[in-house]
C-alpha positions in Angstrom: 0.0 0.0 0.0 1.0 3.8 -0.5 0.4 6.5 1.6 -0.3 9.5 -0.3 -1.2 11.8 2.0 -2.2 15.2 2.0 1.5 17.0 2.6 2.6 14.8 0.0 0.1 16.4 -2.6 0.5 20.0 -1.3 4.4 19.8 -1.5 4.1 18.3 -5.4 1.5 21.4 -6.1 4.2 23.5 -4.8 7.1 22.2 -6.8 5.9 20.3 -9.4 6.9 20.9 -13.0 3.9 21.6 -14.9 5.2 20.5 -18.5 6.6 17.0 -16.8 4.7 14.2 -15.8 4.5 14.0 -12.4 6.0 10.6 -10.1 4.3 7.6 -10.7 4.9 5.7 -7.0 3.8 2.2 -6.3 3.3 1.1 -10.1 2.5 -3.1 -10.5 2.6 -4.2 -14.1 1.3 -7.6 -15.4 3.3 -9.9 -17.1 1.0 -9.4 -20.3 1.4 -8.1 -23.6 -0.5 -5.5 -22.3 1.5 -4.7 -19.1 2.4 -1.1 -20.0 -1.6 -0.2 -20.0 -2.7 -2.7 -17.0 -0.3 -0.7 -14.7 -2.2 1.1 -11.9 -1.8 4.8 -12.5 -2.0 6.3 -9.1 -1.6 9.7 -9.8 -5.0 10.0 -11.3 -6.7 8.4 -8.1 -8.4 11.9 -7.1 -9.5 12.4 -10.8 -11.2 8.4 -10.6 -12.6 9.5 -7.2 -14.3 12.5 -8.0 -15.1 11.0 -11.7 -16.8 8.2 -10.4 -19.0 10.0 -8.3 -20.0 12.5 -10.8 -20.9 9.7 -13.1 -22.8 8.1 -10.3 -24.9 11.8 -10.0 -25.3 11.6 -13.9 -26.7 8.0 -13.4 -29.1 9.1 -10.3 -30.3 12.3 -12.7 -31.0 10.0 -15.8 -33.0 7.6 -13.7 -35.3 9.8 -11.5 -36.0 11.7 -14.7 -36.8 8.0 -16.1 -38.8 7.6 -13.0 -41.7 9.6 -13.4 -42.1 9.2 -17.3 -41.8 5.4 -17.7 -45.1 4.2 -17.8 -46.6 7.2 -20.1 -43.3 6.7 -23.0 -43.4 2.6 -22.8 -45.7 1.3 -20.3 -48.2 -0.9 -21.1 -50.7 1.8 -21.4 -48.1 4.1 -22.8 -47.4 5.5 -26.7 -45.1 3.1 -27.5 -45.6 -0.1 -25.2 -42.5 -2.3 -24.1 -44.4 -5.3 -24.0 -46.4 -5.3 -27.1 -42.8 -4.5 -28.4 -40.9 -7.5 -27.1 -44.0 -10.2 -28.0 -44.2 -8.7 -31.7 -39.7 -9.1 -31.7 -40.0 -12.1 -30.8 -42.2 -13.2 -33.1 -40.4 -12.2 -36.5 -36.6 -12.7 -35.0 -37.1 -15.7 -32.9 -33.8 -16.7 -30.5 -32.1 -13.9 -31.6 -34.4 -11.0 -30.6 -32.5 -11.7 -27.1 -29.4 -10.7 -28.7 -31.1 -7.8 -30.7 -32.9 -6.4 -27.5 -30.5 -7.3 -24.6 -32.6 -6.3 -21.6 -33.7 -8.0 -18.5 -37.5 -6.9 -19.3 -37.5 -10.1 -21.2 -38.2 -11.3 -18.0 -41.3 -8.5 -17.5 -42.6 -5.6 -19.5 -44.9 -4.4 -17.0 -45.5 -1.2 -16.1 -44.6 -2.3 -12.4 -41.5 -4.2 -13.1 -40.5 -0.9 -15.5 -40.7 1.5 -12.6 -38.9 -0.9 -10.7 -36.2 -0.9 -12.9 -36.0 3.0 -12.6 -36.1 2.7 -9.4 -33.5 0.5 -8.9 -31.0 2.9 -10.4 -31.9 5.7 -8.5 -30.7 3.7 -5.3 -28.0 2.1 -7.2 -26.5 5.5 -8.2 -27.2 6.7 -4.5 -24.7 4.0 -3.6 -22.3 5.5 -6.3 -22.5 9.1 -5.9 -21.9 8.2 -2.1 -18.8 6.2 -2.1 -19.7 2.7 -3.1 -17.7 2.9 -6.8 -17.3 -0.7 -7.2 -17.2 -3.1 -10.4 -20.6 -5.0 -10.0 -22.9 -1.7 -8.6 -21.6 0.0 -11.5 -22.1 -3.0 -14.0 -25.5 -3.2 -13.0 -26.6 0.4 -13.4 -24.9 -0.7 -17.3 -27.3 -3.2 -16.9 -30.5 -1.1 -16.1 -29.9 1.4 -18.0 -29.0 -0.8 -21.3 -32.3 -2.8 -20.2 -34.7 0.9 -20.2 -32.9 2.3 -23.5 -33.4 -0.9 -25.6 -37.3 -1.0 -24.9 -37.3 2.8 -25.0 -37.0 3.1 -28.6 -37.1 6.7 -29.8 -37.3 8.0 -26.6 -34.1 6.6 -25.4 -32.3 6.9 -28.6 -30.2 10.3 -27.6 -27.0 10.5 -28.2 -26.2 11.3 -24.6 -28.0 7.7 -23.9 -25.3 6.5 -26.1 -23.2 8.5 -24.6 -24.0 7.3 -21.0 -23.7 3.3 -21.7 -20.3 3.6 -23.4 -18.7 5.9 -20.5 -20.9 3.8 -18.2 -19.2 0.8 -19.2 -15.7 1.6 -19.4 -16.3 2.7 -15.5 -16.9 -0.5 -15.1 -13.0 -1.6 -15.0 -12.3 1.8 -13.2 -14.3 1.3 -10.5 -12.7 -1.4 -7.6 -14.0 -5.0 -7.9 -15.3 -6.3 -4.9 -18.3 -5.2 -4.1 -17.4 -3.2 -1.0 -14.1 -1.1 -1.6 -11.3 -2.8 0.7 -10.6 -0.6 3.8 -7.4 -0.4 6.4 -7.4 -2.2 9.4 -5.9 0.4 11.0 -8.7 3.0 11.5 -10.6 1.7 8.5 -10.7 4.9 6.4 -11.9 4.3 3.2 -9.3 3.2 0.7 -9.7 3.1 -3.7 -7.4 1.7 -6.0 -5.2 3.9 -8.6 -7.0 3.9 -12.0 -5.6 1.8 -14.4 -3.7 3.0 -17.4 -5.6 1.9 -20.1 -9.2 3.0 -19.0 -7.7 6.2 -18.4 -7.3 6.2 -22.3 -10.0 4.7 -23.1 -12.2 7.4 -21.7 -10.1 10.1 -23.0 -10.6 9.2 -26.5 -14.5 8.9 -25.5 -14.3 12.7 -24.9 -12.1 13.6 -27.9 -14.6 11.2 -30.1 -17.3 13.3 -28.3 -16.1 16.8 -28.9 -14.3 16.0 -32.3 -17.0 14.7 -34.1 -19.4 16.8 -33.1 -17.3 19.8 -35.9 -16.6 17.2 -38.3 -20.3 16.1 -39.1 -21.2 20.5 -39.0 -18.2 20.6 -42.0 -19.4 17.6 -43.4 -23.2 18.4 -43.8 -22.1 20.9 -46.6 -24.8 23.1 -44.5 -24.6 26.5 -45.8 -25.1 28.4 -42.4 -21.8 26.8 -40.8 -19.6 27.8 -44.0 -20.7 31.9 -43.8 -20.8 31.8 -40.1 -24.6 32.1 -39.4 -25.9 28.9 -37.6 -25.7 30.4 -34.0 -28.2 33.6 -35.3 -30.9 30.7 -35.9 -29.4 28.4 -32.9 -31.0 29.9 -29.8 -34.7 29.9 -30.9 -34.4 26.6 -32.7 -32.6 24.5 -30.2 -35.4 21.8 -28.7 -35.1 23.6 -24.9 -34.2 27.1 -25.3 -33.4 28.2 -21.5 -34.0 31.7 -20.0 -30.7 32.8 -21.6 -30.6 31.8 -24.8 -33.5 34.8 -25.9 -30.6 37.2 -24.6 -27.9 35.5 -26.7 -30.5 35.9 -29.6 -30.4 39.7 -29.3 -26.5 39.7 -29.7 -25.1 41.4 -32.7 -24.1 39.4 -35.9 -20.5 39.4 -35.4 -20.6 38.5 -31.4 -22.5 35.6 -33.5 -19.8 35.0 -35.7 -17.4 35.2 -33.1 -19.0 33.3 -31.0 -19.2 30.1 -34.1 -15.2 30.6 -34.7 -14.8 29.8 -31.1 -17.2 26.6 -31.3 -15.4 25.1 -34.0 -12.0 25.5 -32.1 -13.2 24.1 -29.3 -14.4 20.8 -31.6 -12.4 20.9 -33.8 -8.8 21.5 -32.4 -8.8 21.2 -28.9 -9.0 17.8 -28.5 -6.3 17.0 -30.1 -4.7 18.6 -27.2 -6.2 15.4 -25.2 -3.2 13.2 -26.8 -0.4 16.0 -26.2 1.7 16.4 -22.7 0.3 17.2 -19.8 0.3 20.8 -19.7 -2.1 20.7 -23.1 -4.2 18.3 -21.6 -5.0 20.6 -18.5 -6.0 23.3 -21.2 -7.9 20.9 -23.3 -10.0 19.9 -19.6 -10.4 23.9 -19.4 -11.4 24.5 -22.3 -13.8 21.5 -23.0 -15.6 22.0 -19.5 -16.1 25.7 -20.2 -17.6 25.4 -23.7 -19.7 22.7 -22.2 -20.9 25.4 -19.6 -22.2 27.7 -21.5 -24.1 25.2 -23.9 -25.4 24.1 -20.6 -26.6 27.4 -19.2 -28.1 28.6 -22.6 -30.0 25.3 -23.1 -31.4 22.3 -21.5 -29.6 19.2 -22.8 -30.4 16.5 -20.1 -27.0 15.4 -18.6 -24.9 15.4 -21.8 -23.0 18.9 -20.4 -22.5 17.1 -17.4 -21.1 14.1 -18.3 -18.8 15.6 -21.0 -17.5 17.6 -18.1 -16.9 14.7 -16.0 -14.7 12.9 -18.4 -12.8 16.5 -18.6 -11.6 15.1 -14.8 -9.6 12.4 -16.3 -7.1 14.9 -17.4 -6.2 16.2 -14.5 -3.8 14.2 -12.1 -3.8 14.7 -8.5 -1.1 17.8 -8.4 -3.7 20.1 -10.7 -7.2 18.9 -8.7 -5.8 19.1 -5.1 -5.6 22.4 -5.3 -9.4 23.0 -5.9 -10.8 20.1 -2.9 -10.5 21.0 0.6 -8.1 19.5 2.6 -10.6 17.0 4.6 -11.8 15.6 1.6 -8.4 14.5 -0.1 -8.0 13.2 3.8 -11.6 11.3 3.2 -10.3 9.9 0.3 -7.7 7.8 1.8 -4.1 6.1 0.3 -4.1 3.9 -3.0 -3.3 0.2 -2.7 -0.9 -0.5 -5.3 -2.3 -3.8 -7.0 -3.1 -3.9 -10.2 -5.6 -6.1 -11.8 -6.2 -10.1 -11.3 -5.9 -12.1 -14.1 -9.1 -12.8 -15.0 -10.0 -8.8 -15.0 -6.8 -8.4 -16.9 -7.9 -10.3 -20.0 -11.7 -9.1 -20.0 -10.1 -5.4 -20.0 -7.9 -6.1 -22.4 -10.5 -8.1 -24.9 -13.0 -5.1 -23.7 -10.5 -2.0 -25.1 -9.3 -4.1 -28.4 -13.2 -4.3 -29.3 -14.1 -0.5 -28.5 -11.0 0.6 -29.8 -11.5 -1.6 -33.1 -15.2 -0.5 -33.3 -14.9 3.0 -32.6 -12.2 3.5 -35.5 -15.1 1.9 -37.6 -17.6 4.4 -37.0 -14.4 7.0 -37.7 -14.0 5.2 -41.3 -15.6 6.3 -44.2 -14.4 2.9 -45.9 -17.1 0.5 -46.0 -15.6 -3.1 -44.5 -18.0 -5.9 -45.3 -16.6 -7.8 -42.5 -15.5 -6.1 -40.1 -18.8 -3.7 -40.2 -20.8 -7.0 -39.4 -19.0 -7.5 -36.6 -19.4 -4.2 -35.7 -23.2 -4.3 -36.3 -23.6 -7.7 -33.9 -22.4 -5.9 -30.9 -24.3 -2.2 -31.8 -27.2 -3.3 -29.3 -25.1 -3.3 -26.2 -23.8 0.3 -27.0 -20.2 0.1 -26.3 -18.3 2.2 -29.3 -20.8 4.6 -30.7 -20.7 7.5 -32.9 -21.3 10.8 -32.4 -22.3 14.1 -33.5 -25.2 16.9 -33.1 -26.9 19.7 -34.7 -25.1 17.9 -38.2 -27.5 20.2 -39.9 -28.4 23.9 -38.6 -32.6 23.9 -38.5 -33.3 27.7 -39.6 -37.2 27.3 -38.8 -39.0 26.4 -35.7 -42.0 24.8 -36.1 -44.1 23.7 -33.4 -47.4 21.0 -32.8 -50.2 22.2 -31.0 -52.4 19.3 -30.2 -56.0 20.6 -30.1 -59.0 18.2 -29.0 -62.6 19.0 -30.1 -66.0 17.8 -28.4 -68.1 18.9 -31.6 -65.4 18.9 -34.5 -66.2 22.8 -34.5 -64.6 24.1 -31.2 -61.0 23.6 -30.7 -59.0 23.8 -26.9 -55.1 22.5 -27.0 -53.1 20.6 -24.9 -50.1 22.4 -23.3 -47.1 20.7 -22.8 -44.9 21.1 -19.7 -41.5 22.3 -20.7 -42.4 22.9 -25.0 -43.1 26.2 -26.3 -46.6 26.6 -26.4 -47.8 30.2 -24.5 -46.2 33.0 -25.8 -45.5 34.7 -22.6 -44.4 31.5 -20.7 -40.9 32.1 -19.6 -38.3 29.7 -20.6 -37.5 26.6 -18.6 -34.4 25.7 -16.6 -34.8 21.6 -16.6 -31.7 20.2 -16.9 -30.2 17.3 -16.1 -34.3 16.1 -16.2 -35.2 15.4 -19.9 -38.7 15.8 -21.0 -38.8 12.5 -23.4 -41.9 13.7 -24.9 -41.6 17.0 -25.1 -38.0 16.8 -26.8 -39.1 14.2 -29.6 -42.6 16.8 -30.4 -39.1 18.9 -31.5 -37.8 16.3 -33.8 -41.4 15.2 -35.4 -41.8 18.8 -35.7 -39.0 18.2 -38.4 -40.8 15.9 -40.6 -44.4 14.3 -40.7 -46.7 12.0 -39.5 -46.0 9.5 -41.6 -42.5 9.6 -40.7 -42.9 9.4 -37.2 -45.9 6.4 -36.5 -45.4 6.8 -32.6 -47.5 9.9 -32.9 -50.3 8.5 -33.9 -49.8 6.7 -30.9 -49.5 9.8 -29.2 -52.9 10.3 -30.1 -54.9 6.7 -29.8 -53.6 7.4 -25.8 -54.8 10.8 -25.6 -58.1 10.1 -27.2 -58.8 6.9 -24.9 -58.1 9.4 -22.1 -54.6 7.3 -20.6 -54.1 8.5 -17.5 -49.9 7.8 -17.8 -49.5 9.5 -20.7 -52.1 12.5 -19.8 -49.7 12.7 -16.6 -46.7 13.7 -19.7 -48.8 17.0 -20.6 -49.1 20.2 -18.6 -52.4 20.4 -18.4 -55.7 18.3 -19.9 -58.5 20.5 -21.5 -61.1 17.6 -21.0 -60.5 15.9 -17.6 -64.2 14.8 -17.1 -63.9 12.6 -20.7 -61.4 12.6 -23.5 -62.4 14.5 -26.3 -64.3 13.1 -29.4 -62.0 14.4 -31.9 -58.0 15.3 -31.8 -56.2 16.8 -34.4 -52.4 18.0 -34.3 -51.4 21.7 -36.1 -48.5 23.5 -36.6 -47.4 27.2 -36.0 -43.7 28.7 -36.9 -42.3 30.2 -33.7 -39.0 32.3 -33.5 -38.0 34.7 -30.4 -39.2 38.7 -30.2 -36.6 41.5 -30.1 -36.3 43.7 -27.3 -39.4 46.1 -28.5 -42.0 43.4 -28.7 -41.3 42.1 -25.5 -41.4 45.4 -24.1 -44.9 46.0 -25.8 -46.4 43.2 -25.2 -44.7 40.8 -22.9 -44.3 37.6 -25.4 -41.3 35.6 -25.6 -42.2 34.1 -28.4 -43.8 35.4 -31.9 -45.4 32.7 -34.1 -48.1 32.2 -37.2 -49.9 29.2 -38.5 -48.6 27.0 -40.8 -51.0 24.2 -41.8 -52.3 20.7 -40.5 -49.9 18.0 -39.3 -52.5 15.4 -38.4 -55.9 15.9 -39.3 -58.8 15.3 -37.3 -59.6 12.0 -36.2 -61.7 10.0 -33.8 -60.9 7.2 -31.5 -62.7 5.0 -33.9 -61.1 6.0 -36.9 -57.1 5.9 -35.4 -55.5 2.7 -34.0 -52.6 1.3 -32.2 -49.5 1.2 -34.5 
């Protein structure tokens, strides 16, 4: 075991050289071909601490905000039901709809089990965010989570969600093994293991995949409005959850605009090659990368992506850079590192684990199409462990919302509000991140196409009509709460921010005009169950 006490870290702040890698003490190296990346890295302990926990508060947010929508997006009575999905899967795939679908609601789809499984992971993730970091706690919340997303269909097919199960299980080999982390006899202060070397990496080139991508697929859309500089002057009214700041950054002149898109595309584009450079870039790159991810977070509400993305920013710093930001009783609370490194058996599924996401990752990154290798790629894409990434490819210049409207006489129209949508033009802007509004966010994306294209609405709509109480419980407020209405129909209106005048004159955040019919109107008799 080495102590590493807190002296120890305050006299390396003092006199550490920040262009040199600092001491690596107590280092144990299998005899594999991997040894050099199975070594335990143990100046990067305070950065697995704190990462570990943060992950474990991104994993407690995701599930509470599961919590409270699960039977309304895929409950039995829901808009797109887990178990009529399973039976029909099984039916046309056979055995191998397991392997297409791998979740433990194979077991149970019902609304009961599906909140238990939320539930689960909020006191799962408790354990986590309060010290419990261990292999199997954090494998199951991989588990759960894989389990909810794979029945969740569109609703869980964000690429934070993505995003989540990769980082979620690479944590799984950064995280101790037992069960309960080992502690001193001594006076039985907690004690956690040095990182290993290779996860370390692994996670690193999650974040540049993250953050790198995310510019490339902007350049490569060819979209017009990222060449001359003009995407961020239709960004903040656009964006799915505008929050309270965006309208503000609307009202910005054109070239704080164009500044402002320069700057994006440094931060995605260059920085993270910074990730891969000596220490000393790698703190800027952490800087840089949690800062951008900031202010996207404060000017709009993107679940726990921002937070997450920050959280693997941790990973590099070393100990030297972050004990100079946590208070001296909590590096104490922390306790030593045990300098082991991992048993043999953990060795080789690490090892076989970072040669598949490594290989499958540099997939997505390859234009070249690889009959082979692609279908092997393609047989592990249901468990999520190599993804690809990449948002806003294309810059929407238009915001077009639904308004669902329900009718008693066919003549008489009152809409449905939704909670955290645009809808009243005076309703101020939410704050409601790290909670995602499931339905509310994918009204945004059908709002890009049509009906046809997106069959789950007419789900939407069978539920409303037959008056489902878990998917009424989704909507702000229900126009007909003694019986559902006779007739529904869906409409749409263009909305875009006011200037500074208008909303001095008349108190609207938002301006808008109609636009035309998105689903016509239609009876419970005449819509069914897709």
């Amino acid at each position: 075991m080495v102590d590493l006490d807190n002296s120890e870290i305050n006299r390396s702040s003092a006199g550490g050289n920040l262009d040199s890698e600092p001491s690596q003490p107590g280092r144990f190296a299998l005899k594999t071909c991997f040894a050099g990346w199975l070594t335990v890295d143990c100046n990067y302990r305070l950065a697995q601490w704190l990462f570990l926990r943060l992950l474990g508060l991104v994993y407690l947010s995701a599930f509470l905000s599961l919590s409270v929508q699960v039977k309304g997006l895929i409950g039995h009575d829901g808009i797109l039901p887990a178990d009529a999905y399973l039976s029909q899967l099984k039916a046309y795939a056979g055995p191998s709809a397991y392997w297409l679908c791998p979740t433990i609601t194979w077991l149970s789809a019902s609304d009961a089990f599906l909140q238990a499984l939320a539930i689960a992971g909020v006191v799962i993730s408790l354990l986590v965010l309060l010290g419990a970091t261990t292999m199997p706690l954090l494998g199951l919340l991989y588990l759960l989570y894989l389990s909810l997303t794979a029945v969740g269909r569109v609703f869980l097919q964000f690429q934070w969600d993505a995003l989540l199960l990769e980082c979620g299980f690479l944590s799984i080999f950064l995280a101790y093994p037992g069960w309960l982390p080992p502690v001193r006899a001594k006076d039985r202060a907690a004690v956690h293991t040095g990182p290993i070397k290779i996860v370390i990496w692994l996670e690193r080139w999650l974040l540049f995949r993250v953050m790198f991508l995310s510019g490339v697929v902007k350049l490569a859309s060819g979209d017009p409005s990222y060449r001359n500089l003009t995407a961020l002057t239709y960004h903040w009214y656009t964006q799915p959850l505008p929050s309270p700041i965006a309208w503000y950054m609307e009202q910005l002149p054109l070239w704080v605009q164009k500044v402002s898109e320069v700057s994006m595309f440094v931060v995605e584009l260059l920085v993270p090659f910074l990730i891969f450079g000596p220490r000393r870039l790698r703190i800027l790159a952490a800087f840089f990368i949690a800062g951008f991810q900031t202010m996207i977070a404060m000017t709009g509400n993107y679940c726990f992506f921002n937070l997450l993305t920050i959280a693997l920013c941790l990973l590099l710093l070393d100990d030297i850079v972050l004990a100079r930001f946590i208070p001296p009783r909590l590096l104490k609370a922390i306790g030593t590192v045990v300098n082991s490194g991992p048993g043999r058996f953990r060795a080789c599924a690490l090892s076989c684990a970072a040669s598949a996401i490594v290989l499958l990752s540099l997939i997505n990154l390859s234009p070249v199409a690889m009959p082979g290798i692609d279908a092997f790629a393609g047989y592990l894409s249901p468990f999520c462990i190599a993804n690809s990434y990449g948002v806003f490819a294309v810059m929407t210049t238009q915001r077009h919302e639904i308004v669902l409207e329900g009718s008693r006489d066919g003549k008489n129209w009152q809409p449905y509000s939704f909670k955290y949508k645009p809808g009243d033009l005076k309703r101020e802007l939410p704050w409601v991140a790290p909670h995602q509004p499931r339905l509310d966010w994918q009204m945004w994306f059908a709002a890009l196409g049509s009906a046809e294209h997106n069959q789950w609405f007419g789900n939407f709509m069978y539920r409303v009509l037959q008056g489902s109480p878990a998917v009424l419980a989704l909507l702000e407020n229900n126009p007909f709460p003694e019986a559902p209405p006779k007739y529904l129909r869906a409409v749409v209106y263009d909305y875009q921010f006011s200037d500074w005048s208008q909303r001095k004159a008349s108190g609207n955040i938002w301006l808008r005009r109609y636009v035309g019919v998105y689903f016509p109107p239609c009876s419970l008799e005449a819509i069914g169950e897709k």
